[in-house]
C-alpha positions, 0 to 999 in steps of 0.5 A: 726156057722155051722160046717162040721158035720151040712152039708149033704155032700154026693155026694156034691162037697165041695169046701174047702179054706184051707191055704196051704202058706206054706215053699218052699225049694230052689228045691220047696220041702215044708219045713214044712208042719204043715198047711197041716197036720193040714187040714187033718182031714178035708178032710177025715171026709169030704170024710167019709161023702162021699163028694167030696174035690176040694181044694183052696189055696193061696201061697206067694205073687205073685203080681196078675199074673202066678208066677211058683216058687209059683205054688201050683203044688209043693204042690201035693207030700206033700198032696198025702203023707200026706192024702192018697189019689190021687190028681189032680191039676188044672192048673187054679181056675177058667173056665169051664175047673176046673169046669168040673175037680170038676165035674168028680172027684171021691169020693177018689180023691182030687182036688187042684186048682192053686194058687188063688193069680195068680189074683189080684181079689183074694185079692180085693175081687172082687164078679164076681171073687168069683163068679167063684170060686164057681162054682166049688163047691155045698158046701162051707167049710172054714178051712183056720183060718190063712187068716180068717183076709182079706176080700178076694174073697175066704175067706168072699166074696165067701160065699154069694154064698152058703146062705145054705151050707157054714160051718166052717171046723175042724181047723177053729172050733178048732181056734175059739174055743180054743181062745174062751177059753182065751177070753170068758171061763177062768179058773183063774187064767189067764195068758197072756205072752207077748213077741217079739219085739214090743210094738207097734204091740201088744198094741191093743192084751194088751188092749184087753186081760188085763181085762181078766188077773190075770197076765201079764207077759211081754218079749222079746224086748218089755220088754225094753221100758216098762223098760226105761219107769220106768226109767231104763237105758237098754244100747243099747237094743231094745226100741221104745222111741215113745211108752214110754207114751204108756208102762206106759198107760198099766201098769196104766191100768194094776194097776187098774183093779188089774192085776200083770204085771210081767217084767224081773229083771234081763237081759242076755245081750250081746256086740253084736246082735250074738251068739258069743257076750259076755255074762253077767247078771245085773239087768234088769234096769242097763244095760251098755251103750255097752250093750243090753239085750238078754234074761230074766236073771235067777232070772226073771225065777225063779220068773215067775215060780210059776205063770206060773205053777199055771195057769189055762188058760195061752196066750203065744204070743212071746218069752221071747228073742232071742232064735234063738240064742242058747247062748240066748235061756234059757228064752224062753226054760224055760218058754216053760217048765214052760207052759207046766207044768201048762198043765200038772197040769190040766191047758189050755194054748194057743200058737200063734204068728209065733216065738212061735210056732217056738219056741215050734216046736224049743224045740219039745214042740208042744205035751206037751200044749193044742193048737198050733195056726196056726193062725198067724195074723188072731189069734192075730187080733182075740185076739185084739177083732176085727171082722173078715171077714172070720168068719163072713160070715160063720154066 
């Protein structure tokens, strides 16, 4: 796969899907803009090289018509603070009258196109659609990993239209990359944390991944029906009864190929699904019928430790418990320190999934482990082994 250093970019225009869906406050002021900073060095190395950057995105889910609330016009203050330079907008993506704005655009002005979803064509991947698209650059760059999964006009269609000067941008390259790393190039031992609620949106990620693995250490909720799944009583804690049969598939699995699977032994539980519920420890398999578990308890911690800390490659995707929480939050903090440790000692470690990169940037922890992915669910269909559309119209 091309990257942006393979292309000549000079005076070419370089049409770039980033993914700029990003937080919008009550007065439409981006709330946190990690996937715009992200895309940054992209766009100046793509202006260094003396290319011309029209910019196209996607912002929340405006069901295929004009949605002001979710105009990409918000976006320009953010962007013009953040790279340096002037933006234009374009009230449209597509139409002679964007195509002539790429075409006037100076060499250190930035072009941001409206909102691709404000047309359905954009998300049913319709070719005339993506077409149109690409008239508005020479040059086709896809920086946007977070929506590498959909075979979407903007994202895997597009790309027919530029046989010869298609390539990945930086954050595209560094996702693959730094994936490739847990998948394909791991230094052992390897360790996958696995936590959040549910079994059953993270069987196809656990198949995947436990060939891979020394050590599988499992989390969150979904630790609960792994647990009742061996016969321990969990109280009222959150389980999923149909995927009982399927928890003890994968520990099976998990025996055979020798890897240890690590799950709580004892649990911080509460009376209540708050902050403000009573408090207590038990074992992880003895939990009072009123109670459920919250977080992974102190002796789970510090059996995790050592393996944590001695890890040469190390997943994390969910956290050990509800750390939105502050009274519930001690497991996912630790476990975030014992990460970033291993780092420190010389080891790799990959972070994805929403919550624990919400949790990272929760314990200010984002500068202290290898990679944070902005992936979202691109990143875990990656890790799952599927093919994704995206990528694959970039080879």
């Amino acid at each position: 796969m091309k990257t942006i250093s393979d292309l000549n970019l000079k005076d070419q225009r370089v049409l770039v899907r980033v993914d700029f869906n990003v937080p919008l406050s009550d007065q439409f002021q981006v709330t946190d803009d990690t996937r715009i900073r992200a895309t940054i060095p992209t766009i100046h190395a793509i202006m260094n090289a003396g290319g011309r950057v029209i910019l196209m995105s996607h912002l929340g889910r405006p069901k295929g018509k004009p949605d002001p609330s979710m105009s990409l016009k918000h976006i320009v203050a953010k962007l013009e603070e953040l790279s340096g330079k002037k933006v234009l907008f374009a009230e449209d993506c597509v139409g002679e009258q964007v195509v002539e704005m790429s075409k006037n655009l100076k060499n250190n002005e930035i072009l941001l196109l409206e909102n691709l979803r404000f047309y359905d064509e954009e998300t049913n991947g319709d070719r005339a659609f993506a077409e149109q698209l690409s008239r508005n650059g020479d040059i086709y760059i896809n920086d946007a990993f977070g929506t590498a999964h959909r075979a979407h006009a903007s994202t895997a269609i597009i790309a027919d239209f530029f046989p010869d000067s298609k390539a990945a941008g930086l954050v595209m390259a560094a996702e693959i990359d730094n994936v490739g790393k847990v998948l394909r190039e791991q230094q052992h031992p390897v360790t996958a944390i696995v936590g959040g609620a549910k079994v059953s949106s993270k069987i196809d990620i656990l198949q995947n991944l436990i060939p891979k693995l020394d050590h599988l250490i499992i989390g969150g909720g979904m630790a609960y029906t792994f647990i009742k799944a061996q016969g321990g009583n969990i109280g009222k804690s959150l389980v999923e009864d149909d995927y009982l049969e399927t928890a003890r598939n994968i520990l099976s699995s998990a025996k055979e190929l020798n890897v240890q699977v690590h799950l709580p032994v004892d649990s911080m539980n509460s009376d209540s699904f708050s902050n403000e519920g009573e408090r207590s420890v038990s074992p992880a398999g003895e939990i009072g019928e009123q109670l459920m578990g919250l977080d992974v308890g102190p002796k789970t911690l510090e059996k995790l430790r050592t393996v944590i800390e001695s890890s040469k490659t190390i997943l994390w995707n969910g956290p050990m418990g509800v750390f939105e929480f502050s009274n519930f939050e001690t497991g996912t903090r630790t476990v975030a320190h014992y990460i970033a440790q291993a780092t420190d000692n010389g080891g790799f470690s990959l972070v994805g999934g929403g919550d624990s990169v919400a949790a990272v940037k929760k314990f200010d922890m984002q500068d202290q482990v290898s990679y944070v992915s902005t992936g979202g669910g691109a990143m875990l269909e990656y890790l799952e082994g599927k093919e994704l559309p995206g990528i694959k119209a970039l080879d």
